[in-house]
C-alpha positions, 0 to 999 in steps of 0.5 A: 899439655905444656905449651898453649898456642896463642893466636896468630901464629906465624909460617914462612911459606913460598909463594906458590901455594903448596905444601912444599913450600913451607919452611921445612927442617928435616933431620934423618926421617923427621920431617918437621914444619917451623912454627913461630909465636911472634912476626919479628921471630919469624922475619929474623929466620926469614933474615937468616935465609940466603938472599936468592932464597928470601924472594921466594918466601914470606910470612904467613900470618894464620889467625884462626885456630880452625885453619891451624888445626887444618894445615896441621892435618894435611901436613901430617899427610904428607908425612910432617912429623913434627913441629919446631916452635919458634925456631932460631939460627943458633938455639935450640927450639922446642919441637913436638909431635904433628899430632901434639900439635893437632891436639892442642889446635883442637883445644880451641874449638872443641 
């Protein structure tokens, strides 16, 4: 494993509590969820978003690897396949597999 999650972890996420409303890259069948290490790293991609779409989102801080671990699960359900790490307008992020990033939650508590 090369990359270890340090607790909290940072989500742009929508008001409405759904999975669609996650910050969401797709690219041709991949289908990855944003993943940041750091609230100034997310709020500067919630920055980048265009005005009318910023008042439908913001940060969700996630504290507890448990509920990390969690999420990830019921997003690789419906059909998220990968993670991106810190991802930024303009650079290139690191992106793994959903289920890498299931394992290395579990590491935590297991």
């Amino acid at each position: 494993m090369d990359f270890l999650f340090v607790f909290p972890l940072w989500l742009v996420a929508g008001h409405k509590s759904k999975i669609s409303g996650f910050r969401t890259i797709h690219r041709e069948e991949n289908k990855a969820i944003a993943i940041y290490t750091d609230e100034d790293l997310a709020q500067r991609d919630l920055d980048t978003c265009p005005e009318q779409m910023r008042d439908r989102f913001f940060l969700r801080e996630i504290d507890d690897p448990l509920a990390m671990y969690g999420l990830l699960v019921l997003l690789k359900n419906h059909g998220y396949t990968h993670v991106l790490i810190d991802p930024a307008a303009g650079k290139k992020s690191a992106v793994y597999t959903i289920e890498w990033a299931i394992e290395a939650t579990g590491h935590w508590f297991s």
